[in-house]
N, CA, C and O of each residue as an XYZ file, in Angstrom:
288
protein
N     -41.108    -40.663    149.158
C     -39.980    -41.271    149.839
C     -39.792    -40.541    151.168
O     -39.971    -39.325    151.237
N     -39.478    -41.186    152.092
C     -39.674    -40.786    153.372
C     -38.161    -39.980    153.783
O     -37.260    -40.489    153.116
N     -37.762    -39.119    154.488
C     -36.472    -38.552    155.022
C     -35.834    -38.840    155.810
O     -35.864    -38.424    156.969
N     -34.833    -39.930    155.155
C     -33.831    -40.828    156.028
C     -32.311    -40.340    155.432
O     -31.915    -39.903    154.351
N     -31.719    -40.641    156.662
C     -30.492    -40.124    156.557
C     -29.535    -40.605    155.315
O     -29.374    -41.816    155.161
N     -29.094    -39.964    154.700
C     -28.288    -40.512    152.924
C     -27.178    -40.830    153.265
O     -26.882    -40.431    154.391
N     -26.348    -41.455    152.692
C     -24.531    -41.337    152.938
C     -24.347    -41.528    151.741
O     -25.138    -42.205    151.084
N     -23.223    -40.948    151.195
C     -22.470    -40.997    150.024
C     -21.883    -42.129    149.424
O     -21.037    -42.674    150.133
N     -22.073    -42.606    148.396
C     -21.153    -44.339    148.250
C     -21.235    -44.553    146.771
O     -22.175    -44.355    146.001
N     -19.920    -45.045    146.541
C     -19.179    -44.911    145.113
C     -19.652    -46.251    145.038
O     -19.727    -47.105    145.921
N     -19.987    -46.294    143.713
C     -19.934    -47.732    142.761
C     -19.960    -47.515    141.515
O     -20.434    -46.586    140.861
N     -19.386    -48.490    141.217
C     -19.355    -48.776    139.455
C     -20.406    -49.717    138.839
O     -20.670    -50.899    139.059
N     -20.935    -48.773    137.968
C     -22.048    -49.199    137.434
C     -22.097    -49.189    136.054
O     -21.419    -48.283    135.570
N     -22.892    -50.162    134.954
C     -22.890    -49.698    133.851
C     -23.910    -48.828    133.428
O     -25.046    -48.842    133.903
N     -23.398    -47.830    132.260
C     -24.021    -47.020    131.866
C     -25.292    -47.055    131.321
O     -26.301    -46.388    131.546
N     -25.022    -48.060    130.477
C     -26.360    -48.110    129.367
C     -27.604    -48.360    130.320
O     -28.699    -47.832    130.125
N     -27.210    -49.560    131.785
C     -27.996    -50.002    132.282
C     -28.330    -48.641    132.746
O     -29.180    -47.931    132.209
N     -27.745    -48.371    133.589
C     -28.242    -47.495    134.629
C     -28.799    -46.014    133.771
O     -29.070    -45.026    134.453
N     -28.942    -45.963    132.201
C     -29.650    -45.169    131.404
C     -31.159    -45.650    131.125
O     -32.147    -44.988    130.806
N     -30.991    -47.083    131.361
C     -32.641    -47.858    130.934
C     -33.175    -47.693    131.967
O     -34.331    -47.277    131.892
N     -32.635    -47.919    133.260
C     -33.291    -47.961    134.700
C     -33.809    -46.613    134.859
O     -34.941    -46.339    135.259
N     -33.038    -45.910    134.568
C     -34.079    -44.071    134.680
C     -35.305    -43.606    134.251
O     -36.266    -42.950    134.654
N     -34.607    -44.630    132.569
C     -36.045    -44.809    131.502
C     -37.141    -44.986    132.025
O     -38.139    -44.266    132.040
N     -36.849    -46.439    132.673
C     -38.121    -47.208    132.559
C     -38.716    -46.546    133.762
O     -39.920    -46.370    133.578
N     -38.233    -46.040    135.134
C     -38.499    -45.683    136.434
C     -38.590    -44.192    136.132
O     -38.881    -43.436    137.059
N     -38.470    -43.935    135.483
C     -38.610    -42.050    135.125
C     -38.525    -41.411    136.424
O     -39.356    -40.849    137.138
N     -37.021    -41.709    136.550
C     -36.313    -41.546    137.880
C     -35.638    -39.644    137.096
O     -35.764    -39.399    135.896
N     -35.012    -38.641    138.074
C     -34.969    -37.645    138.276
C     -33.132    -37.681    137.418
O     -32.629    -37.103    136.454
N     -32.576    -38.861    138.607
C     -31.156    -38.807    138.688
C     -30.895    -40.649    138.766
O     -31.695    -41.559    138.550
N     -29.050    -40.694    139.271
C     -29.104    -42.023    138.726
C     -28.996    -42.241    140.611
O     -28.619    -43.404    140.750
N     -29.122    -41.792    141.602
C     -29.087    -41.979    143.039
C     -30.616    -42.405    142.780
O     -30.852    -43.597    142.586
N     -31.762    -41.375    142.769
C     -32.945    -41.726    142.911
C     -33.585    -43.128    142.295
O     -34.286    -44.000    142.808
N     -32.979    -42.939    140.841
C     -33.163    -45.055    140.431
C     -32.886    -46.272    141.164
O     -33.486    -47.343    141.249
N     -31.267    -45.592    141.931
C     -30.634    -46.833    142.427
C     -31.590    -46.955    143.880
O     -32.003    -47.960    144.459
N     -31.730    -45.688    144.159
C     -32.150    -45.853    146.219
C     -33.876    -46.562    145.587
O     -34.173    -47.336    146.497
N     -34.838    -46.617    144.701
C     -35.947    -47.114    144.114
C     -35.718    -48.300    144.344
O     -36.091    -48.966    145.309
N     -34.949    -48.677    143.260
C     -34.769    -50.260    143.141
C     -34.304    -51.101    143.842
O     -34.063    -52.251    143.475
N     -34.062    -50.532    145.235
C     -33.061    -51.245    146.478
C     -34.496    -51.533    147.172
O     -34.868    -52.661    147.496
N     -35.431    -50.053    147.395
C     -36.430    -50.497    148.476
C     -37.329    -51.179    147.481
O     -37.906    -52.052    148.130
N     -37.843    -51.232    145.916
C     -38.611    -52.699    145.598
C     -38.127    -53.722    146.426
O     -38.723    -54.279    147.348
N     -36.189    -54.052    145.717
C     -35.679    -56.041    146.077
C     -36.011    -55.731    147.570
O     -36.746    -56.665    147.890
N     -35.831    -54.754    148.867
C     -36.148    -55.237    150.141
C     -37.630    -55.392    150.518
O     -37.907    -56.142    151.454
N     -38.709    -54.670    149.788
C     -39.982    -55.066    149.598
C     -40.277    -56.761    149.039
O     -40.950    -57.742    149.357
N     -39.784    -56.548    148.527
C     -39.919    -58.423    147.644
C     -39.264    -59.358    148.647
O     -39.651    -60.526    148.688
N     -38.217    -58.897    149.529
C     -37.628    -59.864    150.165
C     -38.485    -59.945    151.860
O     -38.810    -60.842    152.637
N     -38.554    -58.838    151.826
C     -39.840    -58.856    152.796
C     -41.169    -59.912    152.576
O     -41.418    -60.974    153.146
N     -41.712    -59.380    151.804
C     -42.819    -60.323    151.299
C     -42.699    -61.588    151.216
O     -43.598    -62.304    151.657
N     -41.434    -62.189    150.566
C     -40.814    -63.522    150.632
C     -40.646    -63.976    152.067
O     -41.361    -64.963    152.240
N     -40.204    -63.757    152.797
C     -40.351    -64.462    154.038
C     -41.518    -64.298    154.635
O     -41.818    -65.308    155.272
N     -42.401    -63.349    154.708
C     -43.781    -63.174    155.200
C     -44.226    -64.933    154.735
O     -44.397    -65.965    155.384
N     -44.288    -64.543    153.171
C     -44.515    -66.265    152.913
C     -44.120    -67.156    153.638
O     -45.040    -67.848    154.075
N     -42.865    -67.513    154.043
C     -41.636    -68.917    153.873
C     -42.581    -68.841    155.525
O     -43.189    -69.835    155.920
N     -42.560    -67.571    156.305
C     -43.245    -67.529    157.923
C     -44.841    -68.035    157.653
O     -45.317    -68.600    158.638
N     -45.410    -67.969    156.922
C     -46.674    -68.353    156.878
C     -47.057    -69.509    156.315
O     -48.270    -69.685    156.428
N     -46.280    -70.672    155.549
C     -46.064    -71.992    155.206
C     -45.472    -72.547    156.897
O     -45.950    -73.414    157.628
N     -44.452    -71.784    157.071
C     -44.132    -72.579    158.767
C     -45.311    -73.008    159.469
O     -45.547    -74.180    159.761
N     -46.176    -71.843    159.776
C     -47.336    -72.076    160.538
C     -48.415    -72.909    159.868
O     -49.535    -72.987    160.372
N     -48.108    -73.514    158.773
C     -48.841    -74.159    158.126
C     -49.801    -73.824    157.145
O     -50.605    -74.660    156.733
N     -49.765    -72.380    156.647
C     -50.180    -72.035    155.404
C     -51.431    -70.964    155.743
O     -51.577    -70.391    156.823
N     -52.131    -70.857    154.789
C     -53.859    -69.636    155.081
C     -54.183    -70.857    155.316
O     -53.594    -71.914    155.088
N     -55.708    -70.490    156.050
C     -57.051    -71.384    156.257
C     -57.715    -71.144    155.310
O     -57.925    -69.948    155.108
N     -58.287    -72.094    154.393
C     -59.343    -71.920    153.287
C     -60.546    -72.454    153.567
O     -61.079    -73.559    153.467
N     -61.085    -70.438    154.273
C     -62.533    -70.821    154.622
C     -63.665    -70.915    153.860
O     -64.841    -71.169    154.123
N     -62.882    -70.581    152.563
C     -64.128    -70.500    151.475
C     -64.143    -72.010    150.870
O     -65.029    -72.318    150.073
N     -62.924    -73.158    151.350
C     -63.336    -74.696    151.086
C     -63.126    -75.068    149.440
O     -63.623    -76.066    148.917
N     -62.140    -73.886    148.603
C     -62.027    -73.873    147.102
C     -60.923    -74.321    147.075
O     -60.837    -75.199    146.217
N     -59.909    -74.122    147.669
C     -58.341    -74.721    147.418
C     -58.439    -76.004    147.403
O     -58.947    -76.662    148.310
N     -57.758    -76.646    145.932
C     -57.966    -77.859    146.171
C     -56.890    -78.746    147.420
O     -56.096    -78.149    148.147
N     -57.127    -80.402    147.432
C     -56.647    -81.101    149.034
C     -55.117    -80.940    148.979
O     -54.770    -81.509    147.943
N     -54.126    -80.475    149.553
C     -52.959    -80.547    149.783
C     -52.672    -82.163    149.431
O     -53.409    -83.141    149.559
N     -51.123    -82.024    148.872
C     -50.548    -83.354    148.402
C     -49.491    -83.672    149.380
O     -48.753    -82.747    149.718
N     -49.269    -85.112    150.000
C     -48.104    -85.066    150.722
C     -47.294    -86.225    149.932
O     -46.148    -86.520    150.273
């Protein structure tokens, strides 16, 4: 994880969850789970528009000629 500036910030969270999320992420503390699972959803949401931007332009080129014919 790279060294960016932290700020302090209260929330209410549930327990049990935020006991599985450590689990499963074999996270340290319950900051290090939460700041994890923020940069996955902005990774995923990233990626998601990369898509939605690359359907705009009209999609990949399939130079290998395997995708089957687009439906309109």
């Amino acid at each position: 994880m790279s060294r960016t500036a932290l700020t302090r910030t209260n929330l209410l969270l549930e327990t049990g969850k935020v006991r599985r999320l450590r689990k499963a992420l074999q996270s340290r503390s319950n900051s290090e789970a939460v700041r994890r699972v923020i940069d996955e959803r902005l990774a995923v949401e990233a990626g998601l528009q990369a898509l939605q931007d690359l359907r705009k332009l009209g999609g990949p080129e399939d130079v290998f000629g395997r995708a089957p014919a687009k439906r309109r």
